[in-house]
FIKOLZA-1660 file (N, C-alpha, C; in steps of 0.1 Angstrom, whole numbers, plus 5000, padded with zeros to 4 digits):
% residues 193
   i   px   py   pz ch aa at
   1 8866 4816 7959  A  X  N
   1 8867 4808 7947  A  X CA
   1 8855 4799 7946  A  X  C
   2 8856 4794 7956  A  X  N
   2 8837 4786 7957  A  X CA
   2 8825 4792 7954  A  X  C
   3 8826 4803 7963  A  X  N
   3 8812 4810 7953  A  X CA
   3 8811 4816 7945  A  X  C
   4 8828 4821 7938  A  X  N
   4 8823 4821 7921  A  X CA
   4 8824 4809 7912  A  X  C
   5 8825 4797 7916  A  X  N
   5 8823 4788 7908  A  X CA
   5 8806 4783 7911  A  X  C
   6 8803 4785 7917  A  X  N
   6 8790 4785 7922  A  X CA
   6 8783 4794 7911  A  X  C
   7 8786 4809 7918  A  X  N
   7 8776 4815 7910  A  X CA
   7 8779 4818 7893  A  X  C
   8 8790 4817 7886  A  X  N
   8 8792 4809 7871  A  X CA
   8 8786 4794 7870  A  X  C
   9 8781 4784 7878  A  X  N
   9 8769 4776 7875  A  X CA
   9 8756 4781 7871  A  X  C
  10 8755 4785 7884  A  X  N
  10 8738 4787 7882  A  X CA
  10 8736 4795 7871  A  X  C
  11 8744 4810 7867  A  X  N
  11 8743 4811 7854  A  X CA
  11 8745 4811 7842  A  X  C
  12 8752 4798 7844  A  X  N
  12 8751 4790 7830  A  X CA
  12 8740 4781 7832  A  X  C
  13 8730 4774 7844  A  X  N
  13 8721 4771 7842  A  X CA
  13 8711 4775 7840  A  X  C
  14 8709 4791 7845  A  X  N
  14 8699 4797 7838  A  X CA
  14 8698 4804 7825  A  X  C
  15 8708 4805 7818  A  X  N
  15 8711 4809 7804  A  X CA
  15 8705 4797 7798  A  X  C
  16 8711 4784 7802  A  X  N
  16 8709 4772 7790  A  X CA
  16 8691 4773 7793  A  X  C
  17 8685 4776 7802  A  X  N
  17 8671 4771 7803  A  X CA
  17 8665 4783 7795  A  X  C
  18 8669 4795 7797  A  X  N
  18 8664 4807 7789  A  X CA
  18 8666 4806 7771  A  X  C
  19 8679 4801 7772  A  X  N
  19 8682 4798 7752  A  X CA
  19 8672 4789 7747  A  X  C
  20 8668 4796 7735  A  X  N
  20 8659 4790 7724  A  X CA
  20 8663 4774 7719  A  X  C
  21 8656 4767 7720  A  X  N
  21 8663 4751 7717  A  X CA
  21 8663 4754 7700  A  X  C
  22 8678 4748 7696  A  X  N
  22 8689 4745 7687  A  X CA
  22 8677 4734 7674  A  X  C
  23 8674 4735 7666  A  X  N
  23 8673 4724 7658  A  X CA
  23 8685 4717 7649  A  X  C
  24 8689 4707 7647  A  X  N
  24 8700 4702 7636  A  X CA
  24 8697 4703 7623  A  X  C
  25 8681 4703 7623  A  X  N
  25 8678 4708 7610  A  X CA
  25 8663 4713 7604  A  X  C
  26 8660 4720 7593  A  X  N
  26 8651 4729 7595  A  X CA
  26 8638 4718 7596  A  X  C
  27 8627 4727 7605  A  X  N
  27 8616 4714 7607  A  X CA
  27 8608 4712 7595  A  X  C
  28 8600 4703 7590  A  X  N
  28 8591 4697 7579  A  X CA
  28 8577 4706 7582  A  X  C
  29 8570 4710 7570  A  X  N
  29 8560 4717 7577  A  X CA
  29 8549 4706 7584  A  X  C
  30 8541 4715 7594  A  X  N
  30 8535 4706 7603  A  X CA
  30 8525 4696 7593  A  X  C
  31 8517 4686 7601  A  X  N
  31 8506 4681 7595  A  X CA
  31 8493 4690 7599  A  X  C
  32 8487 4690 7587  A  X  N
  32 8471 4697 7594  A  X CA
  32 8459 4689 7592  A  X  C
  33 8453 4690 7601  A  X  N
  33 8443 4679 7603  A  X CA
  33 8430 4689 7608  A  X  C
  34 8419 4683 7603  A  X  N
  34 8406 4685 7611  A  X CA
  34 8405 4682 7626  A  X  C
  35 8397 4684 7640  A  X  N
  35 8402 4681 7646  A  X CA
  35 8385 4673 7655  A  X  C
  36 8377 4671 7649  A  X  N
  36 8364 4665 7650  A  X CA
  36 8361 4651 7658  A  X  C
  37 8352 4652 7673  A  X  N
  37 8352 4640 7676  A  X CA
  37 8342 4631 7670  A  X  C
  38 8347 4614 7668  A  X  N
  38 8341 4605 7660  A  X CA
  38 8324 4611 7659  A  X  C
  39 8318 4613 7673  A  X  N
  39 8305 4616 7674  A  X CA
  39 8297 4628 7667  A  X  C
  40 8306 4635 7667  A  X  N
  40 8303 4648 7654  A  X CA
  40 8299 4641 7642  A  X  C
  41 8318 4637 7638  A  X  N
  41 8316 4632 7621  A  X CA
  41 8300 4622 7619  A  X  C
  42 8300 4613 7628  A  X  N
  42 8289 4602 7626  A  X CA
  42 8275 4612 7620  A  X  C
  43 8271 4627 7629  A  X  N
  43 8261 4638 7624  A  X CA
  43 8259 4635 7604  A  X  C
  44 8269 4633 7602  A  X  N
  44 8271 4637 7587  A  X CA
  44 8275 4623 7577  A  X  C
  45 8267 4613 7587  A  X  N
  45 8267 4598 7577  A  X CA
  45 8260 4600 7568  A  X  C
  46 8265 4591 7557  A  X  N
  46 8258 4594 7543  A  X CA
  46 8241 4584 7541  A  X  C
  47 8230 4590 7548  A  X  N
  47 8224 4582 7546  A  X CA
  47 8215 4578 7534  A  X  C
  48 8212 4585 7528  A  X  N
  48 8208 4588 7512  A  X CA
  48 8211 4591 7496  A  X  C
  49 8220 4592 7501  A  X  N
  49 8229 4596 7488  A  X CA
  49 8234 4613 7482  A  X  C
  50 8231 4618 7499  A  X  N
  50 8234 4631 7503  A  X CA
  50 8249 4632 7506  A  X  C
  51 8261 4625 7499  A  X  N
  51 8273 4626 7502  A  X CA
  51 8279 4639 7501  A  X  C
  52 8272 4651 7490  A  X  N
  52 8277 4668 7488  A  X CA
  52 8278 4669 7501  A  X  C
  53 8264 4673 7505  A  X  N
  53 8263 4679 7520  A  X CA
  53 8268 4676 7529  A  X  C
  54 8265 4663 7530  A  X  N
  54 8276 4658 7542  A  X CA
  54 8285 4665 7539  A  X  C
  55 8296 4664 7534  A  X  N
  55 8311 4672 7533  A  X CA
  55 8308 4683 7538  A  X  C
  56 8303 4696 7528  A  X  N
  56 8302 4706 7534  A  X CA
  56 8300 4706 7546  A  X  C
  57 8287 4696 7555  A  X  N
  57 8280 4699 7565  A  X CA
  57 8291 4699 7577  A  X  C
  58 8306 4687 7571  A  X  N
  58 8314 4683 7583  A  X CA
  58 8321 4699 7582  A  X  C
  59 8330 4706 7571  A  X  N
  59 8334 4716 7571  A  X CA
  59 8328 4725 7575  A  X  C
  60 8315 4729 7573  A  X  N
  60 8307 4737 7581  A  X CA
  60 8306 4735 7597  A  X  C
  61 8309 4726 7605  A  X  N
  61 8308 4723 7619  A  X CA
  61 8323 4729 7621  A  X  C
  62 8334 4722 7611  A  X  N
  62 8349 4723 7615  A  X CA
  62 8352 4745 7610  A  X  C
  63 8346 4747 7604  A  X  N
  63 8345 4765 7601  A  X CA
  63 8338 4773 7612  A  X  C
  64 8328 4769 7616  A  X  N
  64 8321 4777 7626  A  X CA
  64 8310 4780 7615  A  X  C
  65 8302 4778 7604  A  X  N
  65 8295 4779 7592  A  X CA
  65 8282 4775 7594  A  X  C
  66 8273 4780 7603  A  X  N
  66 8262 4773 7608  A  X CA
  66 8250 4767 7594  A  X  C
  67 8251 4775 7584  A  X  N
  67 8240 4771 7574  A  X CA
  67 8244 4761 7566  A  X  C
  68 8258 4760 7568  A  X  N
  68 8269 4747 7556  A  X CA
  68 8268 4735 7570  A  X  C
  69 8272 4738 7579  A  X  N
  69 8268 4730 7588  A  X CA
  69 8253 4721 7593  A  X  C
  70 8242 4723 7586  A  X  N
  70 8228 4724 7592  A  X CA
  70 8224 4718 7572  A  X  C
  71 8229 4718 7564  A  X  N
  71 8225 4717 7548  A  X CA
  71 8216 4701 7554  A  X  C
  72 8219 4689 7561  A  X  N
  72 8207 4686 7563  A  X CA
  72 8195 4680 7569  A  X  C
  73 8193 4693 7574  A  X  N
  73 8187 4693 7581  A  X CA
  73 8174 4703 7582  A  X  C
  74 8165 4706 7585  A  X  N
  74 8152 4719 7586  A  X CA
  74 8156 4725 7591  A  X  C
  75 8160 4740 7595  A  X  N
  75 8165 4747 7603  A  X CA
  75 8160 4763 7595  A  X  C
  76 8159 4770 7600  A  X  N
  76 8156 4791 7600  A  X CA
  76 8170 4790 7590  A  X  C
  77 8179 4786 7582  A  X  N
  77 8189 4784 7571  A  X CA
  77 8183 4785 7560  A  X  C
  78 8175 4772 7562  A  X  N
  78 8167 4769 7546  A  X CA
  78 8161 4754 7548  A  X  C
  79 8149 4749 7541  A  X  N
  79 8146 4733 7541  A  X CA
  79 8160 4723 7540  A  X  C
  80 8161 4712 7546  A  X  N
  80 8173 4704 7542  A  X CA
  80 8174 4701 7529  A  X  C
  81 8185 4698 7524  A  X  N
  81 8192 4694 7513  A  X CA
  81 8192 4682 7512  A  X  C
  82 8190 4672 7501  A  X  N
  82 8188 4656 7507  A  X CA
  82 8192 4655 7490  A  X  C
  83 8198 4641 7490  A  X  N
  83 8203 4638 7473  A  X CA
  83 8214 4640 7464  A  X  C
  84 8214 4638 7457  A  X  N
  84 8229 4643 7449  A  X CA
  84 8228 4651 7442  A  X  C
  85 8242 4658 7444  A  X  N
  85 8242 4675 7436  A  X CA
  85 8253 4672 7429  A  X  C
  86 8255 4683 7422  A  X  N
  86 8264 4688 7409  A  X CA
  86 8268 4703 7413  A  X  C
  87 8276 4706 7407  A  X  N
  87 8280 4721 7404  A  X CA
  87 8271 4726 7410  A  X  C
  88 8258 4730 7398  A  X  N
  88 8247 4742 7398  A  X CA
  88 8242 4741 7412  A  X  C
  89 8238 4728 7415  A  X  N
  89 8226 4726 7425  A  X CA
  89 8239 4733 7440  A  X  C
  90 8250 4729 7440  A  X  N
  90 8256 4736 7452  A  X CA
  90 8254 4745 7453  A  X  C
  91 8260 4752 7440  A  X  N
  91 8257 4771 7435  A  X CA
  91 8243 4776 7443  A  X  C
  92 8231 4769 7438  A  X  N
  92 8222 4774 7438  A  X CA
  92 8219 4770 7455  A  X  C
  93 8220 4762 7465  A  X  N
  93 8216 4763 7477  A  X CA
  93 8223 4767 7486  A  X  C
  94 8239 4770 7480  A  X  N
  94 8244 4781 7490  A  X CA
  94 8240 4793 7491  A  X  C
  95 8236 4796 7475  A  X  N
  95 8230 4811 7473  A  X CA
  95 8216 4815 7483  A  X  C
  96 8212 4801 7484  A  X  N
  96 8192 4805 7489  A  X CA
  96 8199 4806 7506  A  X  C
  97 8211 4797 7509  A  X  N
  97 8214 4797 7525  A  X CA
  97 8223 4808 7527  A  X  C
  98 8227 4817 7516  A  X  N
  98 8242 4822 7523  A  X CA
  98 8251 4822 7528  A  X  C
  99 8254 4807 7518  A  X  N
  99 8267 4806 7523  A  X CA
  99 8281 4805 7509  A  X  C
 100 8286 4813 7524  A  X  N
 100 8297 4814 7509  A  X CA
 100 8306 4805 7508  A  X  C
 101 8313 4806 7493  A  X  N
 101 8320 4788 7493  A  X CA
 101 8327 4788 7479  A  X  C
 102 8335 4782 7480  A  X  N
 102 8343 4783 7461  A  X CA
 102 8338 4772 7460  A  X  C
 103 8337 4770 7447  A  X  N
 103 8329 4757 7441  A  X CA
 103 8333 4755 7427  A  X  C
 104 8348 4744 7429  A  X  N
 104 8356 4752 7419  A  X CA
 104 8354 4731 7415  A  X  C
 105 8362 4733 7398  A  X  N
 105 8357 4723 7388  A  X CA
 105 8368 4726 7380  A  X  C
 106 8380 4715 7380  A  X  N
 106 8388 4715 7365  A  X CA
 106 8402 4709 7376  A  X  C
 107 8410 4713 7365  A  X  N
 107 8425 4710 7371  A  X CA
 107 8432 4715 7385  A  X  C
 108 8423 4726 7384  A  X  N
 108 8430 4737 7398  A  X CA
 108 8426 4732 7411  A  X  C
 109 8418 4722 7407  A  X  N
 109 8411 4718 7422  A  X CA
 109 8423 4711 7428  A  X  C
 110 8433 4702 7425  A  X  N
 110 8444 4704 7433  A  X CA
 110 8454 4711 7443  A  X  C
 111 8452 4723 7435  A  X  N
 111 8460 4736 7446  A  X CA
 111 8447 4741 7452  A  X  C
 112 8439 4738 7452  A  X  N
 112 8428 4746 7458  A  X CA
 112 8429 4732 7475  A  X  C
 113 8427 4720 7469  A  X  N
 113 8428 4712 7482  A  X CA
 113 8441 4716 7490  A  X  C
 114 8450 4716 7484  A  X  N
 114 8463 4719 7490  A  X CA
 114 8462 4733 7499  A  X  C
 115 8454 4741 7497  A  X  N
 115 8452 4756 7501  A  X CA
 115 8445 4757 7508  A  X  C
 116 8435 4749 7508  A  X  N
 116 8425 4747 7516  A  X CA
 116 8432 4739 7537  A  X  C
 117 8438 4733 7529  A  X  N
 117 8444 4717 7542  A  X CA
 117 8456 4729 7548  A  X  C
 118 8463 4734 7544  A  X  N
 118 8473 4748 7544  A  X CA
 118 8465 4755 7553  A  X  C
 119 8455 4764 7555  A  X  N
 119 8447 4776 7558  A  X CA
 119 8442 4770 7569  A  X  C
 120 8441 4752 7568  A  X  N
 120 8426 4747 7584  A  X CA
 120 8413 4751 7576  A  X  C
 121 8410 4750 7565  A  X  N
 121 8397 4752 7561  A  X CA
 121 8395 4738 7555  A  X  C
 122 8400 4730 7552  A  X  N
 122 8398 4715 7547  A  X CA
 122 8388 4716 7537  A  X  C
 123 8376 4707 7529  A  X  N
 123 8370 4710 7519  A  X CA
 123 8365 4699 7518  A  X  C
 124 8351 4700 7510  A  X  N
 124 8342 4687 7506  A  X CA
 124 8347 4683 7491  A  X  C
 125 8352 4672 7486  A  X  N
 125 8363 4667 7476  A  X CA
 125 8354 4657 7468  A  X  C
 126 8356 4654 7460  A  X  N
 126 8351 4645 7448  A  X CA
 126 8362 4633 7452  A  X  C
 127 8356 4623 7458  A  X  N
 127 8363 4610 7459  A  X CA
 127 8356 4601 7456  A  X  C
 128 8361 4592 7447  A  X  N
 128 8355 4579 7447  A  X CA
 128 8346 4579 7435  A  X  C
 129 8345 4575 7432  A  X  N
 129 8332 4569 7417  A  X CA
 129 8318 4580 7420  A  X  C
 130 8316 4585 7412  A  X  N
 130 8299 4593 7421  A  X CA
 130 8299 4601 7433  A  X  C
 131 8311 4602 7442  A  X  N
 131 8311 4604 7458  A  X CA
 131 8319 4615 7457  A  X  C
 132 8312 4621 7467  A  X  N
 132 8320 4627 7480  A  X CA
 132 8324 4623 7491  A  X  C
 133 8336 4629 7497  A  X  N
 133 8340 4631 7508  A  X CA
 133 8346 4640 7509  A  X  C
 134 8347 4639 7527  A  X  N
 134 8354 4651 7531  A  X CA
 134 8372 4649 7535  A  X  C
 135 8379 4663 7528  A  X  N
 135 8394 4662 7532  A  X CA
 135 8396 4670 7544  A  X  C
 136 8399 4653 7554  A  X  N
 136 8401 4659 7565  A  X CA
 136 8417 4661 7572  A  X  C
 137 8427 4661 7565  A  X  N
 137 8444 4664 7567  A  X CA
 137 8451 4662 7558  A  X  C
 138 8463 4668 7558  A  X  N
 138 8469 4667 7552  A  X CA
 138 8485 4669 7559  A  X  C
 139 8492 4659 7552  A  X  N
 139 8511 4657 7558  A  X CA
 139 8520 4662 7546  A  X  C
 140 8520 4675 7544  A  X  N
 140 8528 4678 7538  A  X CA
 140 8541 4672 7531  A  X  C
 141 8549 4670 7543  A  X  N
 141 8562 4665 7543  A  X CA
 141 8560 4650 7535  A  X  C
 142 8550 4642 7544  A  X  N
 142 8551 4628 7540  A  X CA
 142 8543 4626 7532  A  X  C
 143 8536 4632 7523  A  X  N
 143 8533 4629 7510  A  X CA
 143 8518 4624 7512  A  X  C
 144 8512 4624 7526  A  X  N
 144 8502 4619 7530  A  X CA
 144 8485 4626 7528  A  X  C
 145 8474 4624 7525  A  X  N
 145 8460 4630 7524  A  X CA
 145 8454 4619 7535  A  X  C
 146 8446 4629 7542  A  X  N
 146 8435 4620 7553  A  X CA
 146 8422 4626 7546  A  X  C
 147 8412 4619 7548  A  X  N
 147 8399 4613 7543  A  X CA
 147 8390 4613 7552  A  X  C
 148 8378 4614 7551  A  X  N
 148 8370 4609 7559  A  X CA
 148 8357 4608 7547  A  X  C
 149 8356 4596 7546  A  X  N
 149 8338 4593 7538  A  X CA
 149 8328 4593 7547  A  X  C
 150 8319 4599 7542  A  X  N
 150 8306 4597 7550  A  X CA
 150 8296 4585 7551  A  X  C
 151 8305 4577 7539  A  X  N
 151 8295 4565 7543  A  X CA
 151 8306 4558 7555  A  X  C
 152 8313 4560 7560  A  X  N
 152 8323 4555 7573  A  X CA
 152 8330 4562 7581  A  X  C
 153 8320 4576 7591  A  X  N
 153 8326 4586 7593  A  X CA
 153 8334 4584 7606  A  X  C
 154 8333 4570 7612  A  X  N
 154 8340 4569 7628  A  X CA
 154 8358 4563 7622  A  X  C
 155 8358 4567 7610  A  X  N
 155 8377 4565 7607  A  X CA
 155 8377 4575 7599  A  X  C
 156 8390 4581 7601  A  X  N
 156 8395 4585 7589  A  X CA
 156 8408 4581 7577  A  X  C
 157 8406 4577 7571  A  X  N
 157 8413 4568 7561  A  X CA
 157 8427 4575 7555  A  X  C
 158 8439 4573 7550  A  X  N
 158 8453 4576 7547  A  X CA
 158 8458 4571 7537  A  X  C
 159 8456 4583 7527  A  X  N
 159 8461 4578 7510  A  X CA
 159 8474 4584 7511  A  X  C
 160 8486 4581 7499  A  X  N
 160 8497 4586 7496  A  X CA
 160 8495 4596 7486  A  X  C
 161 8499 4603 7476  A  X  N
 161 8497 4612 7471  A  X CA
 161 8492 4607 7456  A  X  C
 162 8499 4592 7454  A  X  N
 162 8490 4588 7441  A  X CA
 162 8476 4584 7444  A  X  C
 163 8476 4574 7456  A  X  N
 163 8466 4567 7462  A  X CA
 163 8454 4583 7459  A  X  C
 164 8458 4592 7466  A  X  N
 164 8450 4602 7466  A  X CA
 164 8442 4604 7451  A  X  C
 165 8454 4610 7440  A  X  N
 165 8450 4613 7430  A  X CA
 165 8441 4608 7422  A  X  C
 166 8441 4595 7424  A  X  N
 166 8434 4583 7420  A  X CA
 166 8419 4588 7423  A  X  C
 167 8419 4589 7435  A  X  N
 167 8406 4585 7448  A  X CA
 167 8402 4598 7437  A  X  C
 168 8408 4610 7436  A  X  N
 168 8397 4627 7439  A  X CA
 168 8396 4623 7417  A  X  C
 169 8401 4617 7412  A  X  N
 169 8401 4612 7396  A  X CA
 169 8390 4607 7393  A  X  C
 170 8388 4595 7401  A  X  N
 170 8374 4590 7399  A  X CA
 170 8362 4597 7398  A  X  C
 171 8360 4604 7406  A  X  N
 171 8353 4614 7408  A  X CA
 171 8348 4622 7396  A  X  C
 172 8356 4629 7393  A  X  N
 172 8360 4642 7385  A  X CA
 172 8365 4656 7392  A  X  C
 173 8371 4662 7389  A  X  N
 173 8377 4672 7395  A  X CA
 173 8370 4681 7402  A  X  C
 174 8364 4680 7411  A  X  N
 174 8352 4690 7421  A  X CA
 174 8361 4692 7436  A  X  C
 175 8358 4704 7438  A  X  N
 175 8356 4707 7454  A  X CA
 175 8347 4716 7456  A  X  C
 176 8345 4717 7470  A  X  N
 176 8344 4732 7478  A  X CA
 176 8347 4726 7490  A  X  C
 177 8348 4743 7488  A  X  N
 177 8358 4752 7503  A  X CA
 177 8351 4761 7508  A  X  C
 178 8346 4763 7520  A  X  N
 178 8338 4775 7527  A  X CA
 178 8351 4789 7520  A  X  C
 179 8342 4798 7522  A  X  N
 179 8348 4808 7521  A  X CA
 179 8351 4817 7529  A  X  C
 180 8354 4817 7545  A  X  N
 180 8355 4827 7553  A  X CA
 180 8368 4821 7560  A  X  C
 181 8365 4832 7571  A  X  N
 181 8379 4832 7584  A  X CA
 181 8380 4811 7585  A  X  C
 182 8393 4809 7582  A  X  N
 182 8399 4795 7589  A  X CA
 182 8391 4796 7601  A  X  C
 183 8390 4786 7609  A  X  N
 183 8390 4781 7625  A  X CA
 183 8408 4783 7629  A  X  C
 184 8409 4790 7642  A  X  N
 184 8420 4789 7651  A  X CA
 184 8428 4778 7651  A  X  C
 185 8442 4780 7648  A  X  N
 185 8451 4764 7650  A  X CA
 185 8447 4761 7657  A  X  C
 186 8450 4747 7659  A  X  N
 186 8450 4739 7679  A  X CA
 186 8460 4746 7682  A  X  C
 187 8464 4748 7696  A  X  N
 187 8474 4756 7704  A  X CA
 187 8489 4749 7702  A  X  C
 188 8496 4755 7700  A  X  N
 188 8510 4749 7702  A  X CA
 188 8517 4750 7714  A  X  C
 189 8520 4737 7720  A  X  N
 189 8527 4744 7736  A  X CA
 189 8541 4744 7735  A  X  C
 190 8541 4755 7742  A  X  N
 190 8557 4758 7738  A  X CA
 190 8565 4759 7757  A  X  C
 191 8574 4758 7756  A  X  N
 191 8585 4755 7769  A  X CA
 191 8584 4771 7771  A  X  C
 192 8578 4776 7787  A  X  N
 192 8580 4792 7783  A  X CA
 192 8591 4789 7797  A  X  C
 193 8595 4782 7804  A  X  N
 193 8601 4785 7816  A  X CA
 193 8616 4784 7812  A  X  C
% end
């Protein structure tokens, strides 16, 4: 009788360790975030009024996008990029670098940031009066947008979903988004024992 109360333990201890853990309720989708140390972003301070590039330049580091990455800088890519752009002028020096990139303008640019922060491709955004920045997370669930400006790239800043609207309004409705393979999630660790 003892050693089958014994061995009805241990296999109910090893069943409960083998069962999938229970949620009480369905999970919130994750937050996605850029994943850049301070010392990177600082690469892509705004020091001239090159705020386009910068963005791209951080998404291009955060993509694997060596020529969006390098915009400014001299490099076998193309001469650096320095100044403020528009539409055309993106159009036209991703075409001379090859790099591919939606470079989208109007209302849609909303679902496009959402799609973007979704995928791990994040995007260079029209924030602020004149400005870019880069969108560097997004919290689904909590209604949250993370930020990062180039004129203050050692924080990244946390708007709510008006706060946001506001920020990418000023602007006018601009993004881009590299156009290739996401970068790899971060790893999720999971209980395998």
């Amino acid at each position: 009788m003892k050693n089958r109360l014994l061995l009805q333990f241990v296999i109910a201890s090893v069943a409960a360790l083998l069962a999938p853990p229970t949620l009480a309720q369905t999970p919130s989708p994750p937050r996605q975030m850029m994943e850049l140390p301070p010392e990177v972003r600082e690469w892509f301070r705004n020091p001239d009024g090159s705020c386009c590039q910068c963005s791209i330049g951080m998404c291009g580091v955060w993509c694997n996008v060596p020529a969006a990455a390098t915009l400014l800088w001299d490099t076998p890519y193309g001469k650096a990029v320095r100044g403020g752009s528009w539409p055309d002028r993106v159009a036209d020096y991703c075409e001379r670098r090859q790099i591919k990139a939606f470079n989208i303008t109007g209302d849609t640019t909303w679902e496009w940031m959402e799609w973007a922060a979704r995928t791990g491709r994040f995007a260079a955004i029209g924030a602020g009066r004149a400005h870019f920045q880069t969108e560097y997370g997004r919290d689904p669930s909590g209604g949250r947008w993370y930020v990062c400006n180039n004129n203050s790239t050692r924080r990244v800043d946390e708007y709510s979903n008006d706060e946001f609207r506001r920020l990418h309004l000023a602007s006018g409705q601009w993004v881009v988004i590299l156009d290739g393979p996401a970068p790899p999630p971060p790893p999720k660790y999971v209980r395998w024992w």
